[in-house]
N, C-alpha and C positions, 0 to 999 in steps of 0.2 A: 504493500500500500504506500510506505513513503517514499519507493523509490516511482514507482505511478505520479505519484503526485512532484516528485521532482519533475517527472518528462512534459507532465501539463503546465507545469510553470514553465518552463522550460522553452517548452514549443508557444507560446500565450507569450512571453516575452521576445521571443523573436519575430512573432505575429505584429506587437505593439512597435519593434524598432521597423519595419516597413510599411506599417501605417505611418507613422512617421516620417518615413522617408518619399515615401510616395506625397503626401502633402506637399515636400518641398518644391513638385514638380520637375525633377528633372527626370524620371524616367517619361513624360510627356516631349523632353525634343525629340525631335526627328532623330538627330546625328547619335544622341545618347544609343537611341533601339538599334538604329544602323550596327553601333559599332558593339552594342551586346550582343548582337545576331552574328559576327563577324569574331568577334571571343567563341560563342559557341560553337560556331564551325571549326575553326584554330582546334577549339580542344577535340573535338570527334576526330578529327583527323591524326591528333597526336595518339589518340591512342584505339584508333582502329585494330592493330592487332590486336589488345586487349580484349576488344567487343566483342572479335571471332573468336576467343578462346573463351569467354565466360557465356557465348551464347552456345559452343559446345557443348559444354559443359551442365548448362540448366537444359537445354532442350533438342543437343545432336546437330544442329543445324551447320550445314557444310559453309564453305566459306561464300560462295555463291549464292546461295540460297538467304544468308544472312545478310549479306552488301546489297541483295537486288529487295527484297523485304522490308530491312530496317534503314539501314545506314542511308542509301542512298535516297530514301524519301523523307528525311532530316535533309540532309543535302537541300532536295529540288524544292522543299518548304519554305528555307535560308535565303535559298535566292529569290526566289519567289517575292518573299517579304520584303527582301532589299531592293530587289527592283522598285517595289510597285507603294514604299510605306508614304513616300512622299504624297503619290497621290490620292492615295485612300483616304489620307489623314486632312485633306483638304476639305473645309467645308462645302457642303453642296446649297448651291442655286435652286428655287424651286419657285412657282408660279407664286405669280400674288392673283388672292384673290376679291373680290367687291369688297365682302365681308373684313378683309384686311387690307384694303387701300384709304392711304396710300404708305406703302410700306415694300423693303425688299425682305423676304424671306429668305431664311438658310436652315438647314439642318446641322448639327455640329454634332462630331462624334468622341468621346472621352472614354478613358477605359477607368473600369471598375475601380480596379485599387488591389486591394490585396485577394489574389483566388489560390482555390485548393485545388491540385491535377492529380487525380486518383488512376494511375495504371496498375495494367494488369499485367498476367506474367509471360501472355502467349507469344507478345511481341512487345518486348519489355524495353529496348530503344525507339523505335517506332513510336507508337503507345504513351511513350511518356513527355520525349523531345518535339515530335509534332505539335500540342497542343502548348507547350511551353513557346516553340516561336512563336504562334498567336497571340498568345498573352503579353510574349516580346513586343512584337510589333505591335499591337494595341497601346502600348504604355503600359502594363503592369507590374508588378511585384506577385512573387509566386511561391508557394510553398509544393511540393511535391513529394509524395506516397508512393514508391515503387512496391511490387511484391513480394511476401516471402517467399514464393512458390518456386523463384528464379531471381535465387538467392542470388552467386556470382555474380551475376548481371545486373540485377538492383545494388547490390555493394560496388560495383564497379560507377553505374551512373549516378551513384550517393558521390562517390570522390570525385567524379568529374565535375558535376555540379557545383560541389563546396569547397573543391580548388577553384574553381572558378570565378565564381562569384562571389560578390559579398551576402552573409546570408540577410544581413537589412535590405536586400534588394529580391534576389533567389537563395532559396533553403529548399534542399533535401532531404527528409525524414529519414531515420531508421526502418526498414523494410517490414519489421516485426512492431510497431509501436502499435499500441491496443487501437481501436475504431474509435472507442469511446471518448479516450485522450486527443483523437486529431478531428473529431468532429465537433466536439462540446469546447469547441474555439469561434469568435468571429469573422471568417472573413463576405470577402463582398462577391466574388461567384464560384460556383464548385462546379470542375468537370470532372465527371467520372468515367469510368471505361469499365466494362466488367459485367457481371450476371444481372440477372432481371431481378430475381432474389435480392441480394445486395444493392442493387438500384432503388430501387423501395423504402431500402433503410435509408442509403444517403439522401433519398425525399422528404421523407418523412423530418428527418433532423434538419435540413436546411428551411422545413416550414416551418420550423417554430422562431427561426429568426427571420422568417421572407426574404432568405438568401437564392439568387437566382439558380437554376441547376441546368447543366446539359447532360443526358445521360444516352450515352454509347454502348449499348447492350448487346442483343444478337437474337434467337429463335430460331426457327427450322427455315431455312430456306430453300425453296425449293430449285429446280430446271425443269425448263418444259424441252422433246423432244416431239417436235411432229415430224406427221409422212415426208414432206418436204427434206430435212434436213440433210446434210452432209456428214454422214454417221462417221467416217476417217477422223474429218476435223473434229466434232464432235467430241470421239473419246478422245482424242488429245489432247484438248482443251481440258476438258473435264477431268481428265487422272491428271494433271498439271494442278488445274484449281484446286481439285479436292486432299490432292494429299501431301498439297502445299505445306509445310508444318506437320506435317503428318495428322491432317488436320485439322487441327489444333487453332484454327481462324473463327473469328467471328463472323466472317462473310462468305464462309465453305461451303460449298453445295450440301444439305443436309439430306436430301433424295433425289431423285428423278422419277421423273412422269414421263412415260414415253409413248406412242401410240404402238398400240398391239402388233399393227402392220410391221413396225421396223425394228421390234424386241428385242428378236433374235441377233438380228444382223448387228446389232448398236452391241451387245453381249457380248459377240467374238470381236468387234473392233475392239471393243475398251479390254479384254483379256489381250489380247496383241499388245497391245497400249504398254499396259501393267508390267507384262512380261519382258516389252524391252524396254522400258525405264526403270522398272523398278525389280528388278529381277534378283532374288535371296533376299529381299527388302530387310527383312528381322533380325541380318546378320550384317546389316551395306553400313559402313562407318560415314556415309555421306545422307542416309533415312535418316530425319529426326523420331526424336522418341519422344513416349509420352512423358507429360511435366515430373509426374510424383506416380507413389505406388496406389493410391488412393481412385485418382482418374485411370489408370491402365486396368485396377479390377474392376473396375465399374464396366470400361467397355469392352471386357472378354467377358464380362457377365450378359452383356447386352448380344453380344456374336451368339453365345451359347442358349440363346433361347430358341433362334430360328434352325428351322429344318432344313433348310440349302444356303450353305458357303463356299463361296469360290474365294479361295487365297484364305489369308487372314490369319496367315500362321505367325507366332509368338515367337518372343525370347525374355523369360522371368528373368532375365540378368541384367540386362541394360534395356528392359521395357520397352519392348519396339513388339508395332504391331502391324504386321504385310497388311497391303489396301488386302482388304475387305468388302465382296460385292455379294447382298443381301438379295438375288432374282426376283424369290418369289414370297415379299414380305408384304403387307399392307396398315390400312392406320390402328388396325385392335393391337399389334404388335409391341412389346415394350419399345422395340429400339425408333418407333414412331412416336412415344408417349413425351420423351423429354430433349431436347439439344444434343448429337450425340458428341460434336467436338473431339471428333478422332477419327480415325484413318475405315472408316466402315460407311458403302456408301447402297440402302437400299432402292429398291428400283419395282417401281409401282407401273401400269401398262393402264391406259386411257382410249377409250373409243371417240369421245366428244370434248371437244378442246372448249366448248362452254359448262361442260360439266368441269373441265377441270380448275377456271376460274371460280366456279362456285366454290368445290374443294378447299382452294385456297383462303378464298374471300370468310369463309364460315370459321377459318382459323385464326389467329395471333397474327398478326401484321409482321412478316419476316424482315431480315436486315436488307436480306438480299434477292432478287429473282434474274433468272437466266432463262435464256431461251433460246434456242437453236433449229433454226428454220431458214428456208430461204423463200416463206410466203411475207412478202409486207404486209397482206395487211390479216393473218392472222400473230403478226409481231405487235402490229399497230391495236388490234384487237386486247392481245395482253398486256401489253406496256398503258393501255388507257382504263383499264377497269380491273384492273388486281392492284390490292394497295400494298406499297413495302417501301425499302427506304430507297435504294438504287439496285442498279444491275448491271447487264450486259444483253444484247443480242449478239447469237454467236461468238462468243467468247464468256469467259469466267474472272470475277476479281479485279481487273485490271480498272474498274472503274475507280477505285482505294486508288489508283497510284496516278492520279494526275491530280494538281494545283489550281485546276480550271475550273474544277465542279467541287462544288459541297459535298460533305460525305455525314449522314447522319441516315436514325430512322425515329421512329413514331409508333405509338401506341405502344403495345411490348418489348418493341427493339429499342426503343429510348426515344427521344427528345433531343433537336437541338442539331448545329450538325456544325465542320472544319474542315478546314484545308483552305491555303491560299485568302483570297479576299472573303473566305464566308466564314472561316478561322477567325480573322479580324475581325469582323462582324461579331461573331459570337461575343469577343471580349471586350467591344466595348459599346458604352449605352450613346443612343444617337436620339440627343435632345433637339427638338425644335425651336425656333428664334424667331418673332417678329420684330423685324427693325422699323418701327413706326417714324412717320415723319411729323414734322411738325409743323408744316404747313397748312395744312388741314385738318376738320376736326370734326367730322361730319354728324350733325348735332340730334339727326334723329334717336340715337342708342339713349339717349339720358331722358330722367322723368322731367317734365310729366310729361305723356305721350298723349298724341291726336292724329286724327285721323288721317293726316297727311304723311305723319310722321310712318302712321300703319301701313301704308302705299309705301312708301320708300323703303320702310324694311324689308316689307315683302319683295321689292323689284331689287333689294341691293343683295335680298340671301338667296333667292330661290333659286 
């Protein structure tokens, strides 16, 4: 108990030196964010090989698979912000209208002040630097919560952070410090990343202060497979996205829906697929493995219910788990009941591709939806009446790795969304300004009113 209550002092006092500091305004210049965006790039780079050894180390992941994942989309964030802080930061022009002449209108945009960035462990640089450039570039001060889960990696971006920076400005928490201690703090927005479960809580705590929240969650996402498709490309794609991480992503393909006509054939492409990418998968030093032993029983308990698996063989020692293709499973099935977030991918068969919007639609709102087709417009069909957060046509994931689109979801997948100029956005509030003149004074708005005055309001508002 009093060493708890050391670490909530502790963390409360260093909360209070960036309130503080952020008052002073200087993480609001320009050149200040530029050149913190420009410190943190400096340090990832110094110690990239680091990254690849502690992302081994917590989650297997080969040096490519980690530089194309994490690192490099810290990178294209970096720039991204630098390019573009000046003009974001600019205030915006907006119409005047009756009701507000004579006057110029602006929008002005200010960031928060002090926020809390909750990462998780699956992509634990990613995950956590990503939304720290945001907050960068917005003007903020930050405190940050990696996981235990992917220890190495969290202790690695705990020293790079607090080499780095001052913690009156950026602070990185200990990876293990209780919930309770880093949330029964105030600050002014909290982003989170992580389960829907745990999403809930850090709702629930940031209402009772009316602390703003973005939450980055996940849920079953599906792919759609029609007649149409290009069943080659297809599994390609698809054993790529899905056992990205060993799938271990929040925006992983969680099933496929395929139409009955192309089952078969999409079956043997994606076994082809498996076979030359990922071939003794359970044994390959380049397969990531699962996080902990805790998630690896859960989804060999999840393999072991259904009655047909293709692949999917284990190794209890270093916890790796062969993709896994579930043919003939459907929704009464446990491994359809919850997220499975691992390398198992069931595959469900469709007659009518408006039954299969319904399907969806009757579900949780997924992170993610994919679809692979070469009809426009039963693309156009899906992509305009299934709700989720993003996706792809023909291809998987890749929409996570551009600086040009927002990346969030909604309803069970979370709230709120990042990346590039919607990052920005997220992190700062964009108040409204009328700049009235005083020239004029247009006398109908004051009492006492008559009836001429009732005509001119009306012809000045309507």
């Amino acid at each position: 108990m009093q060493q708890s209550n050391a670490t909530f002092f502790y963390l409360k006092q260093i909360i209070n030196k960036q309130h503080t500091f952020f008052n002073h305004n200087q993480t609001k210049d320009i050149a200040f964010r530029k050149n913190m965006l420009c410190r943190l790039k400096k340090a990832i780079r110094k110690n990239e090989k680091n990254i690849f050894k502690a992302l081994h180390h917590d989650l297997g992941k080969s040096k490519a698979e980690a530089y194309m994942s994490e690192i490099a989309m810290v990178y294209q964030e970096i720039d991204t912000a630098i390019a573009n802080i000046q003009k974001w930061s600019k205030p915006k022009h907006v119409s005047v209208t009756l009701s507000t002449f004579p006057s110029k209108n602006y929008i002005y945009n200010e960031p928060y002040g002090v926020v809390l960035i909750v990462a998780p462990w699956n992509y634990p640089v990613n995950l956590s630097l990503c939304p720290l450039v945001g907050a960068i570039a917005a003007g903020n001060c930050a405190v940050i919560k990696c996981s235990k889960n992917s220890q190495a990696s969290s202790e690695l971006i705990q020293d790079i952070i607090n080499d780095t920076f001052s913690n009156n400005y950026i602070y990185c928490t200990d990876a293990d410090i209780n919930h309770d201690i880093l949330l029964n703090q105030k600050y002014d927005y909290i982003f989170f990343t992580g389960s829907p479960d745990a999403g809930r809580k850090v709702m629930k705590k940031a209402s009772e202060t009316l602390t703003p929240v973005s939450l980055e969650l996940g849920g079953k996402s599906p792919c759609i497979i029609d007649e149409t498709a290009n069943l080659k490309m297809a599994a390609r794609k698809i054993a790529w996205g899905k056992f990205l991480n060993a799938g271990q992503t929040c925006i992983s393909i969680d099933y496929v829906f395929i139409h009955e006509s192309v089952k078969k054939a999409f079956i043997t492409e994606l076994k082809k697929e498996i076979n030359k990418r990922y071939a003794n998968a359970a044994f390959n030093d380049s397969y990531p493995k699962i996080v902990n032993r805790r998630h690896y029983n859960r989804l060999k308990k999840l393999i072991s219910t259904e009655t047909k698996i293709i692949g999917g063989e284990y190794n209890d020692i270093e916890r790796k788990i062969a993709p896994a293709l579930l043919p003939e499973t459907d929704f009464n099935r446990p491994v359809m009941q919850e997220e499975i977030f691992g390398p198992i991918l069931p595959v469900m068969t469709f007659h009518s591709l408006d039954a299969v919007i319904s399907q969806i639609n009757r579900r949780e709102h997924p992170l993610a939806l994919y679809m692979f087709t070469e009809s426009k417009a039963n693309a156009d069909r899906v992509m305009t009446n299934c709700g989720f957060g993003g996706g792809c046509i023909n291809d998987t994931v890749i929409h996570l790795a551009t600086s040009e689109m927002g990346f969030g979801g909604f309803g069970e997948s979370g709230m709120g969304a990042y990346h590039g100029k919607t990052g920005f956005d997220t992190f700062s509030h964009y108040k409204s300004i009328v700049d009235k003149k005083t020239w004029m004074d247009l006398p109908m708005r004051y009492q006492p009113y008559n009836k001429v005055f009732d005509f001119l309001i009306r012809l000045f508002m309507h």
